[in-house]
Each structure stands twice: as structure tokens, then as C-alpha cells.
N, C-alpha and C positions, 0 to 999 in steps of 0.2 A: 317947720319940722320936715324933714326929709324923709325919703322912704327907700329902700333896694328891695329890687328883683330879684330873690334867688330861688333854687327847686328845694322844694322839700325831701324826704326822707318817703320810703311808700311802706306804707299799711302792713302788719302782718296777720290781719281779719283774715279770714277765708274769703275768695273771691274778689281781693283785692290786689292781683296782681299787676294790673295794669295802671293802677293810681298812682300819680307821679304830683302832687300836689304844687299851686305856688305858692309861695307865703312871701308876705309883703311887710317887710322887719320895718320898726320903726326906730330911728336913733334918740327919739325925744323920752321926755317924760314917765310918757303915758303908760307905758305895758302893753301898748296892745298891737296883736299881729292878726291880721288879718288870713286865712287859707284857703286855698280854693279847692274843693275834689271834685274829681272826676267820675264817683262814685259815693252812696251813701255809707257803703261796708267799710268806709277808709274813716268814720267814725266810729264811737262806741255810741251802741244805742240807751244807754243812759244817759252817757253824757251830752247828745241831741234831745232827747226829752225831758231831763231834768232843766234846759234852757224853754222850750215847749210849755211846761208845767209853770215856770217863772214868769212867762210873760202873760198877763193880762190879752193881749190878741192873737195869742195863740190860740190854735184850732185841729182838729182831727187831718184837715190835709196837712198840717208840717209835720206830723209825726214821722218817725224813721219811717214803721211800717207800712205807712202810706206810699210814701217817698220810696221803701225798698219795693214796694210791690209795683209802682210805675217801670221803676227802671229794670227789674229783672222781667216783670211780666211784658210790658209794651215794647221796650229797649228802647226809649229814648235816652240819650244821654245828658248825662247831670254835669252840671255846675255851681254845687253847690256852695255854700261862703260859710265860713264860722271864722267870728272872731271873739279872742281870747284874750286877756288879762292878767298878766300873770300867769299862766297857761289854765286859767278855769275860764269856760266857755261863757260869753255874756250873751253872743247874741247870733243869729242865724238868718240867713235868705236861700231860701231852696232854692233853684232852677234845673227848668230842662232847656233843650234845645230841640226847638217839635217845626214839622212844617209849617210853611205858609199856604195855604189851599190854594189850588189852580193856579201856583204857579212853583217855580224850580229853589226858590232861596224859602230860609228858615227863617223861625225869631226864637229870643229866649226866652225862657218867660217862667213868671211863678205864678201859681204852678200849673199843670196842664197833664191830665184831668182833676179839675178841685181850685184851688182856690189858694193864693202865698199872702207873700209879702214880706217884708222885713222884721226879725221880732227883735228885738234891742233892749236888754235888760238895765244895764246900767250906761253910765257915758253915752250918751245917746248918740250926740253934734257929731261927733269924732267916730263914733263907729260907723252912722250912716254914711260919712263921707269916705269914708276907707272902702266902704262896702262899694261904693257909686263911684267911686276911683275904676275898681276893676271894671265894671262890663264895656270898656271901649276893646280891654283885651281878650274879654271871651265871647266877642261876637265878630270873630273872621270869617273872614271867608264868605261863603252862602250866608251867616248871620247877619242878615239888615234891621235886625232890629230888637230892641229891651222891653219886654210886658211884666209888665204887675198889673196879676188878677187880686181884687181883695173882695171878699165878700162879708167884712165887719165895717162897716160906716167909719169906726172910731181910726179906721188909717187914714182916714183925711186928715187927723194930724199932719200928716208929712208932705202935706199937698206942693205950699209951698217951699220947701224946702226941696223936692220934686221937678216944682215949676222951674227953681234958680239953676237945676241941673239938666237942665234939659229936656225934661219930659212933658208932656203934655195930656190933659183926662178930658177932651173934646169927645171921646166914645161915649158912647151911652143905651146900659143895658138893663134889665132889673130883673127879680125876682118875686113871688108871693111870700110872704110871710105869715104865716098866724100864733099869733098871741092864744097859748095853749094853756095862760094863768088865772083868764075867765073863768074856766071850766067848761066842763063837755056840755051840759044843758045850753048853755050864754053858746058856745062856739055854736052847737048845730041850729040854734034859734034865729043866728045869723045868717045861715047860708041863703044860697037863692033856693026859692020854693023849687025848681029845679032838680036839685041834690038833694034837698029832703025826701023829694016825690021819689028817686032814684035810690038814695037808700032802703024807704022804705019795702020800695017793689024786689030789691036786691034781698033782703031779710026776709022774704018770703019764699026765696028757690030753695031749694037743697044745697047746702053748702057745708063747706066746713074750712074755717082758718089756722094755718097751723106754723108754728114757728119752727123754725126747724132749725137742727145742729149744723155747723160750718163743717159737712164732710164734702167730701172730695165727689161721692156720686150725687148729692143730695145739688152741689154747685155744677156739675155737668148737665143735672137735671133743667135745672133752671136758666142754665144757659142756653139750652137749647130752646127754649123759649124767649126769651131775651134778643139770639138774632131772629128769631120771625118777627117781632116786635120791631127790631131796628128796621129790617127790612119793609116791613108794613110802611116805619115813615121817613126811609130813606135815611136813616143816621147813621152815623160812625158806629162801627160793631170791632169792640175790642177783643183781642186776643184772649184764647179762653187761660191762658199760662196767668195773665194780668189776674181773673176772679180767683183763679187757684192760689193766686199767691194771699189773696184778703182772708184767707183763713187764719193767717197767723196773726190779723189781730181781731181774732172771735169774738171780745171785750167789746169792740167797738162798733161791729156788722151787725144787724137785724136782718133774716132773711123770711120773710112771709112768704107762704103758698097758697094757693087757692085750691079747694076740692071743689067740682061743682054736677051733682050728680055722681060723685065718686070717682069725677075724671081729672085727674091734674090739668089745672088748667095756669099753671106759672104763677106770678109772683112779683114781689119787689124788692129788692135789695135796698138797704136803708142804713146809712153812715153816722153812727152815734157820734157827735159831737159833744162831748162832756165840757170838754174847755170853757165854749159858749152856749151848753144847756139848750142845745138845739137837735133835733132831730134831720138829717137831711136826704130825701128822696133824691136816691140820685142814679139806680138803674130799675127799670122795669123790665118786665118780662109776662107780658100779660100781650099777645096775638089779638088784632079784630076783633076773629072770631066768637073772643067771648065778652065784648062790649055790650050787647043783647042781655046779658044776664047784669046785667051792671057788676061788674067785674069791680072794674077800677074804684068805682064809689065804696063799695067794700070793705075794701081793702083800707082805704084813707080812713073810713070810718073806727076801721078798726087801730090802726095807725094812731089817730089822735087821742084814742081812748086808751091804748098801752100809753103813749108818752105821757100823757098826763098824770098818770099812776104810777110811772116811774121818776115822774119829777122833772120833766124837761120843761122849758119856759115855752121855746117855739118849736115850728114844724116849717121847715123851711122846705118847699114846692120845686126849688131851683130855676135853672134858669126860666126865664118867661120874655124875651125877648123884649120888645119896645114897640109892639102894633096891635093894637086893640082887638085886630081884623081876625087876628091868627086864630084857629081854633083851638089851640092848645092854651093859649093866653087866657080866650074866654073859659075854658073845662074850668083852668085853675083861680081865676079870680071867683068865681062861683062859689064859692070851700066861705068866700069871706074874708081870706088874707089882704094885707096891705102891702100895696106894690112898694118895692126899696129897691132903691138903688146899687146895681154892682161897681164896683170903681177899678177904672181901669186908667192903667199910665204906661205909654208910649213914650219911648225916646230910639227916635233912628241912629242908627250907626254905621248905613252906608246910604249915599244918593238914590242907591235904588227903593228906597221904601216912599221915595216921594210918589213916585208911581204909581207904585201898588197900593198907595194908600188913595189916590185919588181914583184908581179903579174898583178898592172897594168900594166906595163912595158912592158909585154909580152903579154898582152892583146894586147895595140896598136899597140905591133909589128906585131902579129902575125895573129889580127883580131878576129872574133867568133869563 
């Protein structure tokens, strides 16, 4: 079965003026084309999340509004994929195109911040490979290299079919988990006497927890807290455009605040995952400063006791790196969760990533 290169037609979305799609005709049988944008606005956001909603591993990061709020709020640039059947959408692979740390070239990757992968509704064989056709061509230039973040196990379906294409899942990172279907009693009987001793002393300050609406000053609030936070441990502090854009999907954001002694003392921001019935901490905004009051514990406490009552299965920690050693690793294994595996796959697309991969290599061994 054969395939041509031609441009597509562009977008007449708002904000899609620059989209210039490729689509990748096929002469056989099958119906199906492949297209690549350059932006998420060069879809219709139904018809990206009614494919979302279809797949079984879909997740809160492939949502449009996810995907819109990266690319308007951060400004990485997308490379997104849909392919269509008949011109109804079967199946989708987000990407952006984000640095490579401490050094000059980029990679692609799904997705970045959050978590991709391939969602494939029907025709699976035949989609995946149209899909894995493209990234030899949209990783020029500075692009050395194709990431898939997955953070649902069940994509190792595609390992080997992965493997036969060149990618490789020799990374290795993971995550806390907790199983929030115990119940609250079973979860906190598990924690380390640590956390128990830490809530209880937390439950004794002045406080007050409060959920708050996705306005506009209520997230400037808490972002202000958030980079002292970043800054406290050295992390990436994204752009405040990126949080203002997460208001429009309110449905999905949990945002918690901390009173303590009646002083704002920041918060968590917390990514409802419906798809996979998980809750996922994924920005804090809680400074040092108020670690003494048991801040953090709190907050969690409180955290597992709304999801459970709203019917979530787990409380996913995020990332938790791969060293036992790390203080953040120890905070979170403490709660009781089960460490899981993130999967990640690698396929280079220029000689230079041979490099840079064995310079990470010696990075993690070796440290700063």
C-alpha cells in the first residue's frame, strides 16, 4: 500500500492561522489518512475528545484543553497526529516539541508537562504505523529525538511493536500510587507512623481548607506561591499564562488552599483524571516556611478524603524519580502508595542523541 505527501488545507478556528497541516493520503483500501497540525485549534475540540472519551487509555492530559493550555500558555510547539477513517476521527498522538536540558537540540515528545501516548480506537496495526511513519519527518532540524511519556501501564501493549520500530524503554522512572478503594480508615492505618503523628499534630493548629473557584485572581494567588515553592527546590516554574489558561477546564482542576492562623499559606493544584478515576497531584504551591505546621500532610489528608467521596479509585503522587535516597521519594512512599512504573520510549532521529544520551547516563550516575 502506497502513501503521498501532500499540504493540507488550514484551519478556519480562531487562532489558526498559521496551521498548514500534512496529510498522508493513502491509495489502498483502508480509508484512512493520517494529519499532522501544527496546532491544537486546527481541530474541533469535540471531535479530539469524543476520540479521548472512546479510548480506554485515554487520560486528562490528551484532552484538547490540556493540550490547548500547553501550547498557548508555555508556547511549545505541537505536532499533533489524527488519523481518520472515512473522515471520522479514530485515533490521536499528541506531541510537542520541548528542549533537551543543558544542551542546544530538542526532542518530541508526548506529552510534556503530563503524560501521552497513542490513543487508537479502531484498526489499530495500520493506524499505529501511519502514526510512526511520520516522526522521522517531524523531528528536523534541532529534533534528535521521539519521547513517549505514558503513565497507564496498559501501553505496554505496544512495547513491542515499539521495539520493531525503533524505539527503546531502557529509562526507568516511577511514580506513588495509592489505592483510594480501601477507604480512608484501611489508607491512613497504612501510612508510616510518621504521617499519622504529622496529621494528627497538623489537626491541632488553626487552619482551614478551602476549595476554591478557578478565577483569575484566586490562580495568580496561588501562583505566587507555587514559584517560591519551585524555587525552594530548584524546579521548573512555568509560565503564569500556562495556569490561567487551566481555568477553562474548571471540570477537571481541584484547587486547595491552605488558611493557617488566617494567613494564606498556598495550596495544591490537582488534575482530575475521570478517564482513569484518578486523582493527580501535579502543582504545589506550599513555600518551606510552612512545613512546620504540617502543611503538606494536610492538605493530602484532606485530598484523599474528598477523592474518595467523589469516587476516584487512586491518588496518583507523580513523579517520584528511581532513588530511594531522595527526600521527596521518602515524603511520598510514607502516604503507603505503591511505587509503578512510568514507561517511557525513545527512538533517536539524529546521531546526535547518541551523545547526549550517554551524557545523561553519567549525569544520573554521577550526579551534579
Amino acid at each position: 500500500m502506497s502513501q503521498q505527501l501532500t499540504r493540507g488545507g488550514k484551519s478556519d478556528r480562531p487562532g489558526a492561522d498559521d496551521i498548514d497541516p500534512v496529510r498522508v493520503e493513502s491509495d489502498g483500501e483502508s480509508g484512512l489518512t493520517a494529519t499532522v497540525f501544527d496546532s491544537i485549534h486546527g481541530v474541533e475540540p469535540d471531535r479530539w475528545n469524543g476520540v479521548v472519551d472512546g479510548s480506554e487509555l485515554g487520560t486528562v492530559f490528551h484532552r484538547y484543553e490540556w493540550l490547548a493550555a500547553i501550547e498557548t500558555g508555555i508556547g511549545y510547539p505541537a505536532r499533533h497526529v489524527v488519523v481518520e477513517k472515512d473522515s471520522n476521527p479514530i485515533g490521536l498522538f499528541p506531541n510537542f516539541v520541548v528542549e533537551v536540558p543543558k544542551t542546544p537540540f530538542n526532542r518530541m515528545t508526548s506529552v510534556y508537562p503530563g503524560f501521552g501516548g497513542p490513543l487508537l480506537t479502531t484498526d489499530v496495526s495500520e493506524s499505529l504505523s501511519r502514526v510512526l511513519d511520520l516522526v522521522p519527518d517531524l523531528c528536523s532540524g534541532r529534533t534528535v529525538v521521539h519521547e513517549i511519556r505514558a503513565c497507564n501501564t496498559n501501553f505496554l501493549r505496544y512495547d513491542e511493536y515499539l521495539s520493531s520500530s525503533g524505539y527503546d524503554s531502557d529509562r526507568v522512572e516511577g511514580r506513588f500510587l495509592l489505592n483510594l478503594e480501601k477507604g480512608y480508615d484501611a489508607l491512613f492505618a497504612e501510612m508510616d507512623s510518621s504521617k499519622r503523628r504529622a496529621i494528627r499534630r497538623g489537626r491541632e493548629t488553626d487552619h482551614e481548607i478551602v476549595e476554591e473557584e478557578l478565577t483569575r485572581s484566586n490562580m495568580r494567588r496561588f501562583y505566587e506561591k507555587y514559584c517560591q515553592h519551585m524555587e525552594d527546590v530548584d524546579g521548573t516554574i512555568y509560565p503564569f499564562d500556562f495556569f490561567e489558561q487551566l481555568t477553562a477546564m474548571d471540570d477537571r482542576v481541584l484547587l486547595l488552599t491552605l488558611r493557617l492562623e488566617g494567613e494564606y499559606a498556598g495550596g495544591f493544584l490537582e488534575l482530575l483524571d475521570d478517564e482513569q478515576s484518578s486523582v493527580h497531584g501535579f502543582f504545589s504551591g506550599l513555600p518551606a516556611e510552612y512545613f512546620e505546621y504540617h502543611a503538606s500532610e494536610l492538605l493530602y489528608d484532606y485530598l484523599f478524603q474528598w477523592a474518595i467521596e467523589n469516587g476516584y479509585e487512586t491518588y496518583d503522587f507523580g513523579g517520584a524519580g528511581a532513588n530511594f535516597e531522595d527526600g521527596a521519594f521518602r515524603f511520598k512512599e510514607e502516604f503507603g502508595g505503591d511505587l509503578v512504573p512510568n514507561v517511557y520510549w525513545e527512538r533517536p532521529t539524529s546521531p546526535a542523541w547518541r551523545l547526549i544520551d550517554i551524557g545523561r547516563s553519567l549525569y544520573g550516575r554521577y550526579g551534579k
